[in-house]
PASEBA-1860 file (N, C-alpha, C; in nm, 3 decimals):
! residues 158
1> XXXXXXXX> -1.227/0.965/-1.029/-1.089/0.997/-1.003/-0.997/0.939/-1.108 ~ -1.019/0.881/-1.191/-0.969/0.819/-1.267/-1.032/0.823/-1.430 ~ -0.921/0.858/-1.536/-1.046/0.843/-1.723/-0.960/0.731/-1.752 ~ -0.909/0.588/-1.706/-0.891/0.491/-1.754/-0.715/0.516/-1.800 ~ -0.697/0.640/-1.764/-0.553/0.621/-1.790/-0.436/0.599/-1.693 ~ -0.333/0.551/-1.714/-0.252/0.493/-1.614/-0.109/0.549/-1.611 ~ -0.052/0.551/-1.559/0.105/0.585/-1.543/0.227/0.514/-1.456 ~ 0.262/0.445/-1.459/0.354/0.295/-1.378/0.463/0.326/-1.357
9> XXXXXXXX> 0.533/0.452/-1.290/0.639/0.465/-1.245/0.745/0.317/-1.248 ~ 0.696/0.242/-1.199/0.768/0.093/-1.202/0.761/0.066/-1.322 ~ 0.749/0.040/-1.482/0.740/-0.037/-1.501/0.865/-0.012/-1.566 ~ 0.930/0.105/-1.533/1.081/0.130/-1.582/1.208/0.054/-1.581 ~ 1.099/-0.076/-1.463/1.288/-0.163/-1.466/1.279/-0.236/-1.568 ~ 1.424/-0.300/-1.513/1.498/-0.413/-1.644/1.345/-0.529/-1.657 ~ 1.408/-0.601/-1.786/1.353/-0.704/-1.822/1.310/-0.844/-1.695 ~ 1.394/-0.798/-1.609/1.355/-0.897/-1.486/1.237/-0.873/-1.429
17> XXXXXXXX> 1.200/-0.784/-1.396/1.056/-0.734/-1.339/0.969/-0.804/-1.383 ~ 0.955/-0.837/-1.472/0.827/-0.957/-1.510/0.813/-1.028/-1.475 ~ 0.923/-1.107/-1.405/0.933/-1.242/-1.337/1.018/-1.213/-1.164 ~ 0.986/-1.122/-1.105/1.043/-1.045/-0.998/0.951/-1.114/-0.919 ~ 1.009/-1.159/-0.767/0.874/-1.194/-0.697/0.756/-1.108/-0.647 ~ 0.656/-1.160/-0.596/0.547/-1.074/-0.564/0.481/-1.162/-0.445 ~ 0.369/-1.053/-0.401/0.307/-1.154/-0.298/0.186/-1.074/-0.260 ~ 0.047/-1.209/-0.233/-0.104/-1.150/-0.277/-0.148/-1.130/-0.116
25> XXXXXXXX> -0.201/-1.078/-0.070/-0.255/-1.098/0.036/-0.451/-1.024/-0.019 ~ -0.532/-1.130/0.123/-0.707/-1.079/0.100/-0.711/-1.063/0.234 ~ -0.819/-0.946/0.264/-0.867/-0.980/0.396/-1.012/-0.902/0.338 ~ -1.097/-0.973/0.446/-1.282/-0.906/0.452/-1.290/-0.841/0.562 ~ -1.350/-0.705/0.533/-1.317/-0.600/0.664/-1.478/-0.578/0.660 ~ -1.501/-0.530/0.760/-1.668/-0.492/0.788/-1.683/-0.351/0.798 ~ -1.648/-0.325/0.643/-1.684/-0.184/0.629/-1.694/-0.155/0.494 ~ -1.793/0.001/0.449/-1.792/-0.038/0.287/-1.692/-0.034/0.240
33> XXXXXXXX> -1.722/-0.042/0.078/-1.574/-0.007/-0.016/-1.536/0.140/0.013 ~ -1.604/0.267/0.015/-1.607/0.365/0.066/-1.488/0.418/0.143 ~ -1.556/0.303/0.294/-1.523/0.323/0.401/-1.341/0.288/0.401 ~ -1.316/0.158/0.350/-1.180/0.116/0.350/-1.106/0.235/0.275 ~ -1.132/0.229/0.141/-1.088/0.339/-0.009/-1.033/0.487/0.089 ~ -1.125/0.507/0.174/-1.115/0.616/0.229/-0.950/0.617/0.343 ~ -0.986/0.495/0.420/-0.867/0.428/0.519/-0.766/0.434/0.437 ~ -0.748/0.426/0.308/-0.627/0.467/0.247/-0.556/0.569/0.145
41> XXXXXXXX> -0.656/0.669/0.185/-0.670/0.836/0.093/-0.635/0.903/0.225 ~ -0.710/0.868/0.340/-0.700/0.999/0.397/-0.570/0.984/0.544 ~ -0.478/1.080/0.529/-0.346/1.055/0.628/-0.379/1.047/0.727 ~ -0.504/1.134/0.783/-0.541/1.072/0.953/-0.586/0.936/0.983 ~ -0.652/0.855/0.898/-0.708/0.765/0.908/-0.565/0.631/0.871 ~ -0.483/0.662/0.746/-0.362/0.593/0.761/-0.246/0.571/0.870 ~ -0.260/0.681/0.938/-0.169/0.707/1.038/-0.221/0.626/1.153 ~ -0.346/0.577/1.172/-0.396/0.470/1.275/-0.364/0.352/1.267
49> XXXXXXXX> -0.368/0.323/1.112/-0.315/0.174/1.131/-0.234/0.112/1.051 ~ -0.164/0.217/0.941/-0.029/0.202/0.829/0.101/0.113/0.948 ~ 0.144/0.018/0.852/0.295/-0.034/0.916/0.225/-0.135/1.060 ~ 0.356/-0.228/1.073/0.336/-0.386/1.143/0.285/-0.307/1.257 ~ 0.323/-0.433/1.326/0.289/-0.411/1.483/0.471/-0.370/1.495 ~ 0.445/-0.322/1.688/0.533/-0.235/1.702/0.652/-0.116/1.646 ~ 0.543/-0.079/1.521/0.593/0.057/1.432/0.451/0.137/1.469 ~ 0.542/0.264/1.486/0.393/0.329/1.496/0.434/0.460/1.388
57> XXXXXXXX> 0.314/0.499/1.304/0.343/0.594/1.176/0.316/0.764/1.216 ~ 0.459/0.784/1.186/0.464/0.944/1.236/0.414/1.048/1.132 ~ 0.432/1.019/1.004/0.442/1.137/0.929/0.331/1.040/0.766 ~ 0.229/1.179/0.686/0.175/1.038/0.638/0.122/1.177/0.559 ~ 0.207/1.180/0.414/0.169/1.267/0.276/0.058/1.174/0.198 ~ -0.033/1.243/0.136/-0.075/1.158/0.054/-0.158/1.275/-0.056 ~ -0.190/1.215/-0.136/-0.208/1.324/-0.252/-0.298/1.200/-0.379 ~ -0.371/1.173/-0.367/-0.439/1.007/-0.458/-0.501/1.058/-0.574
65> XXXXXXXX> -0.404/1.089/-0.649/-0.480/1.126/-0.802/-0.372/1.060/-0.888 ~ -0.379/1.018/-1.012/-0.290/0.985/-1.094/-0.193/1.068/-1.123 ~ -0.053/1.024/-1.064/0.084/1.149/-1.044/0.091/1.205/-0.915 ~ -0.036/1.168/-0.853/0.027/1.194/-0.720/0.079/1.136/-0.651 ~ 0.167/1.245/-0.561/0.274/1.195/-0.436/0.217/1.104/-0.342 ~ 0.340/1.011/-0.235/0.254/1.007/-0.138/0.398/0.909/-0.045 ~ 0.390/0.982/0.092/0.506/0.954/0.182/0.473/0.919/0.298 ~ 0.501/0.820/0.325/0.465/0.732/0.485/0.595/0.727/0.598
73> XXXXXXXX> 0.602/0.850/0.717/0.740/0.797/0.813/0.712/0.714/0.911 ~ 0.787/0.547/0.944/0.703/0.487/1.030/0.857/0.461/1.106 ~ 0.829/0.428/1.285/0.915/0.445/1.393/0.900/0.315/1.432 ~ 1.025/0.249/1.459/0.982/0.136/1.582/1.002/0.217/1.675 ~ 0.959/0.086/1.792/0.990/0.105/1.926/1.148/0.129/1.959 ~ 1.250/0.034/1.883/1.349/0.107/1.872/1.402/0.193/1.847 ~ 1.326/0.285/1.777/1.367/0.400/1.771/1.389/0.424/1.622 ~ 1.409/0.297/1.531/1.495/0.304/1.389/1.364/0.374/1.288
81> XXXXXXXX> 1.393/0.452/1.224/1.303/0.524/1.111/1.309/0.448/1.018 ~ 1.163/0.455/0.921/1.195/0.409/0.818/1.047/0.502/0.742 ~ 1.151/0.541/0.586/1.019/0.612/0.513/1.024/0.547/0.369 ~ 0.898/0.520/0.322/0.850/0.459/0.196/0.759/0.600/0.133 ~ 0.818/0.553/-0.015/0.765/0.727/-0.064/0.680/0.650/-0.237 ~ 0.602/0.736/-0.287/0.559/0.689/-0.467/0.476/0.750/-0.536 ~ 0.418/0.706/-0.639/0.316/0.778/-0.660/0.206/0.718/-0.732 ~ 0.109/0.781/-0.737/-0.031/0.692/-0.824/-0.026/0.663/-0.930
89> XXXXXXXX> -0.038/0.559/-0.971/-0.095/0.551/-1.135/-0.156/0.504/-1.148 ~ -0.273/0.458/-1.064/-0.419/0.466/-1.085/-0.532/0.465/-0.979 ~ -0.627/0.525/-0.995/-0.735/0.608/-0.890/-0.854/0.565/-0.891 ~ -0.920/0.450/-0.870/-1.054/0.479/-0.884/-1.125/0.453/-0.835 ~ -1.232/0.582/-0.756/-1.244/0.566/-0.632/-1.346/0.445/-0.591 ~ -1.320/0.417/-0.426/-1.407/0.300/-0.400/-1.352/0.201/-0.503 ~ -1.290/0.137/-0.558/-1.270/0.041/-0.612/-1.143/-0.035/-0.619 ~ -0.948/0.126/-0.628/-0.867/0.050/-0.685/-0.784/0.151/-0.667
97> XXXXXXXX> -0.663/0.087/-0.640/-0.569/0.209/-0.605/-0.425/0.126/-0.617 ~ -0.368/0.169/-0.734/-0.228/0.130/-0.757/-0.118/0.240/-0.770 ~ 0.016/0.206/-0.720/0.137/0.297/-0.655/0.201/0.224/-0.686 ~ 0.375/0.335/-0.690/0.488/0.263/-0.652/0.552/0.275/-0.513 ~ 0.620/0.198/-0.509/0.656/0.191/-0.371/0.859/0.151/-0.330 ~ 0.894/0.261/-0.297/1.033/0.265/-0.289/1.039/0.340/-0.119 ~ 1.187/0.233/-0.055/1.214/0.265/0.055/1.316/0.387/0.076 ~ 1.341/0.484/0.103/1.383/0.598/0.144/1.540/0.551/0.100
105> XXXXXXXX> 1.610/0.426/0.166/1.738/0.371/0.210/1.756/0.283/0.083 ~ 1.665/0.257/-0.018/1.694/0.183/-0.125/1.602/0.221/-0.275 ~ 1.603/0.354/-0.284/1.495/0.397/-0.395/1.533/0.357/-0.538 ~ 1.668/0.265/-0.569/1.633/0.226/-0.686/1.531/0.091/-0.697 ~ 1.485/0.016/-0.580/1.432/-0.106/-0.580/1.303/-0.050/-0.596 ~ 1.237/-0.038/-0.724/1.059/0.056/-0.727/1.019/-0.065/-0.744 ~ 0.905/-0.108/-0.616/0.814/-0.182/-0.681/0.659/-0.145/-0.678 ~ 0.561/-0.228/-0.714/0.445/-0.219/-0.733/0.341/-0.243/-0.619
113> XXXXXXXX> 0.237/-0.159/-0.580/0.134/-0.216/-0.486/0.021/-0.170/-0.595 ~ -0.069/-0.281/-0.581/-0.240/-0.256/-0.643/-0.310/-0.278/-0.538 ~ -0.395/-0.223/-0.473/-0.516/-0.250/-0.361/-0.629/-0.225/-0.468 ~ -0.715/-0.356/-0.413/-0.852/-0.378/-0.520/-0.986/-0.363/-0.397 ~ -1.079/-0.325/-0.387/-1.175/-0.284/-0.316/-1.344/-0.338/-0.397 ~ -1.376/-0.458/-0.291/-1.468/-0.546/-0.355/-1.576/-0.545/-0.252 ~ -1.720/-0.493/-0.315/-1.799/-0.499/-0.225/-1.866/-0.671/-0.174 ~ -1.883/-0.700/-0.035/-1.901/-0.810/-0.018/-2.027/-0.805/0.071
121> XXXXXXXX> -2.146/-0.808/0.033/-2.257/-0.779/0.198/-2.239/-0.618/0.217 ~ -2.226/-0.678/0.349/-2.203/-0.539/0.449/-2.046/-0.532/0.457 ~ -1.942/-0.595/0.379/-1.830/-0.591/0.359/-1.770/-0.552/0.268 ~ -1.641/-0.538/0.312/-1.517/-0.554/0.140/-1.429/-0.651/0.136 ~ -1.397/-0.702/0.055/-1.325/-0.802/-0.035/-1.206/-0.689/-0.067 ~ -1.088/-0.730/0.014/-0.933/-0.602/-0.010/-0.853/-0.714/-0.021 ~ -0.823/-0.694/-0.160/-0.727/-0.750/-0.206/-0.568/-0.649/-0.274 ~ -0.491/-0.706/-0.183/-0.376/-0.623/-0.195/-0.237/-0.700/-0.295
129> XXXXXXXX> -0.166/-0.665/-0.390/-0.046/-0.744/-0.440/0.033/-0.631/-0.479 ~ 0.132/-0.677/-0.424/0.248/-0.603/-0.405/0.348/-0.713/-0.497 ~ 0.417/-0.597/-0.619/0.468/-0.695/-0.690/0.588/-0.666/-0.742 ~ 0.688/-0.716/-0.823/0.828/-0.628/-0.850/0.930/-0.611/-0.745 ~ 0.942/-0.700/-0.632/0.974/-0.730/-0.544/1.121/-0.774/-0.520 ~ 1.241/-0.679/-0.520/1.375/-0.700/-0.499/1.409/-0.849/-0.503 ~ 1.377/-0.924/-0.435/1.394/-1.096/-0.402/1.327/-1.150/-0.264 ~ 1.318/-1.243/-0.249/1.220/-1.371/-0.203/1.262/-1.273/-0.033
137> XXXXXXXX> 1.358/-1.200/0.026/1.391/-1.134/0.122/1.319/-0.979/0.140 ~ 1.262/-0.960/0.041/1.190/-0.841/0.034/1.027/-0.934/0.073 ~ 1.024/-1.029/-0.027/0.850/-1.101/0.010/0.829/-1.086/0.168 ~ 0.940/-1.193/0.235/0.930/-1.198/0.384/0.922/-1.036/0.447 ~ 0.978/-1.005/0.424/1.003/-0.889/0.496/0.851/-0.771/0.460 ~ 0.799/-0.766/0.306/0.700/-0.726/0.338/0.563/-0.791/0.372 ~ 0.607/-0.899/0.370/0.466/-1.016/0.380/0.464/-0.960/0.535 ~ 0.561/-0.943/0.631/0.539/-0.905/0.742/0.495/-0.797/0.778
145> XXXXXXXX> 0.540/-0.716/0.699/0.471/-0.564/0.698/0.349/-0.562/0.665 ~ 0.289/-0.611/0.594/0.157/-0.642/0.545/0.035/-0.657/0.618 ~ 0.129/-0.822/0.699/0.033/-0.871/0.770/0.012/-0.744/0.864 ~ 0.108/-0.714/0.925/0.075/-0.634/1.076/-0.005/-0.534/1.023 ~ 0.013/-0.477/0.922/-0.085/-0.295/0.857/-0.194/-0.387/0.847 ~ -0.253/-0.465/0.759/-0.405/-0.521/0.733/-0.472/-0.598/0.863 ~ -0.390/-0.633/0.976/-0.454/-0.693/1.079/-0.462/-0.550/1.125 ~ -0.426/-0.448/1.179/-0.474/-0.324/1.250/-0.577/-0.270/1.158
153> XXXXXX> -0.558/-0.252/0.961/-0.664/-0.219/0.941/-0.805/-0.279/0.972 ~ -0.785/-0.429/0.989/-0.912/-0.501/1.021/-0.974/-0.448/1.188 ~ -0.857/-0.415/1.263/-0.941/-0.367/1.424/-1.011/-0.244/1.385 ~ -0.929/-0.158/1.274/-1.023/-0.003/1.272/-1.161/-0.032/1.229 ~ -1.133/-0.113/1.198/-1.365/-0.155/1.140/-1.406/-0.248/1.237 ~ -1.340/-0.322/1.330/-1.436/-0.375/1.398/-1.469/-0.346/1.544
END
């Protein structure tokens, strides 16, 4: 899915971006690289466990080739919408999957997600960093988002 070439929608911002915050998260899921890689290509399988707890994900484009689209609509319980939209710039399968990532309500703030896919055993090694990060109020705010999507992805494998 990938000939080594890349395309970084993000890397268009200012000179600050280099030093923009970021934030790493790992988790070991009991499933192959395959199996996860797949949990985040295919919209039925995203739509189970994309976004925290008490958001549940309504609407879920995805398109995983380098230049492709890809649009997530997720609902609280309150009712409040929220959609994150980007695109690939890099594909490769079972292994690595990097995007940009802009909120519907603030699309000049583009930042960066890389998901890395590491075979471990009968496991994967998912390492996620999300980087280019508006300020230390975006970390919190997606460190929370994070946690809640990778703890539900961890129930879909076990």
């Amino acid at each position: 899915m990938s000939d080594g070439h890349t395309t970084d929608p993000a890397r268009a911002l200012d000179g600050k971006a280099e030093t923009a915050p970021s934030l790493t998260m790992k988790r070991r899921l009991n499933a192959s690289a395959a199996e996860v890689f797949q949990a985040w290509t295919d919209p039925a399988l995203l739509m189970r466990w994309f976004g925290p707890e008490n958001v549940r994900t309504t609407e879920v484009a995805v398109d995983p080739r380098i230049g492709g689209a890809y649009r997530v609509v997720m609902l609280e319980n309150t009712g409040e919408r929220h959609e994150i939209s980007g695109s690939y710039y890099e594909v490769v399968e079972n292994e690595r999957l990097a995007f940009s990532w802009s909120w519907v309500t603030t699309p000049e703030r583009v930042s960066r997600v890389t998901v890395t896919f590491k075979p471990d055993g009968d496991g994967t090694i998912l390492t996620l960093l999300h980087e280019k990060l508006f300020d230390e109020q975006a970390v919190k705010g997606h460190t929370h988002g994070w946690t809640g999507s990778l703890g539900k992805l961890e129930a879909l494998f076990s």
